[in-house]
N, C-alpha and C positions, 0 to 999 in steps of 0.2 A: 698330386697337384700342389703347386706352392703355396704357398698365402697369396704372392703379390696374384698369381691366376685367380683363386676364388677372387679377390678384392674385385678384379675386372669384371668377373661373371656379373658379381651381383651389382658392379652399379652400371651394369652397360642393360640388365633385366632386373632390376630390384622387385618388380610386383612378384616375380617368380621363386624369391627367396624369402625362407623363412625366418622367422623372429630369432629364431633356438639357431639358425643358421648365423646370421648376422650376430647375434651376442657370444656365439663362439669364438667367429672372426674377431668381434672388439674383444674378446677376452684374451685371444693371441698378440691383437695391436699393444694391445695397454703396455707391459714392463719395458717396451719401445721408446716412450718417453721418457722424454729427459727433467722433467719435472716432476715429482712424486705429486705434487699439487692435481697436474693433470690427470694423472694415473688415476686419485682417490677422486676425485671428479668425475669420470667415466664411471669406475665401480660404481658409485654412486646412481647415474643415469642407466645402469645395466639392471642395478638392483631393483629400480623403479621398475622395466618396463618386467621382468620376473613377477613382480608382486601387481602388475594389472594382471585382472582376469577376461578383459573383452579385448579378443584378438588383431583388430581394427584398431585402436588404440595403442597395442602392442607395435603394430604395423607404424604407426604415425610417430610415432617415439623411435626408431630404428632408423626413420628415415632423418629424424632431426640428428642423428651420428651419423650420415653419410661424408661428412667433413671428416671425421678420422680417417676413414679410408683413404681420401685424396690427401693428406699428411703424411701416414703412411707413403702411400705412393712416394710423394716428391721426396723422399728420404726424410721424416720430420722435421 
């Protein structure tokens, strides 16, 4: 399955995707960027939701990176 299909899946059913799911996806999104600013900005927000430990939190932080994905999509 492509990247751009996962991207679909999970924002067409996000409640149904996981955290480890999604920060894979943004781990593939990221060198995509044409700003290294952005890149280290997302690592950044990947690393935060990694180091929470309450899964519901994890969830709520994935969702405030669903704007990568539609980036991605539109060609950045």
């Amino acid at each position: 399955m492509s990247l751009e299909d996962q991207i679909k899946i999970i924002s067409e059913d996000f409640e149904k995707a996981t955290p480890e799911t999604i920060i894979d996806i943004l781990n593939q999104i990221k060198p995509h960027f044409k700003s290294s600013l952005i890149s280290e900005y997302l690592q950044g927000k990947i690393q935060k939701i990694h180091d929470s430990k309450d899964d519901q939190e994890k969830k709520n932080q994935c969702k405030a990176l669903l704007p990568y994905f539609d980036w991605y999509l539109q060609g950045l």
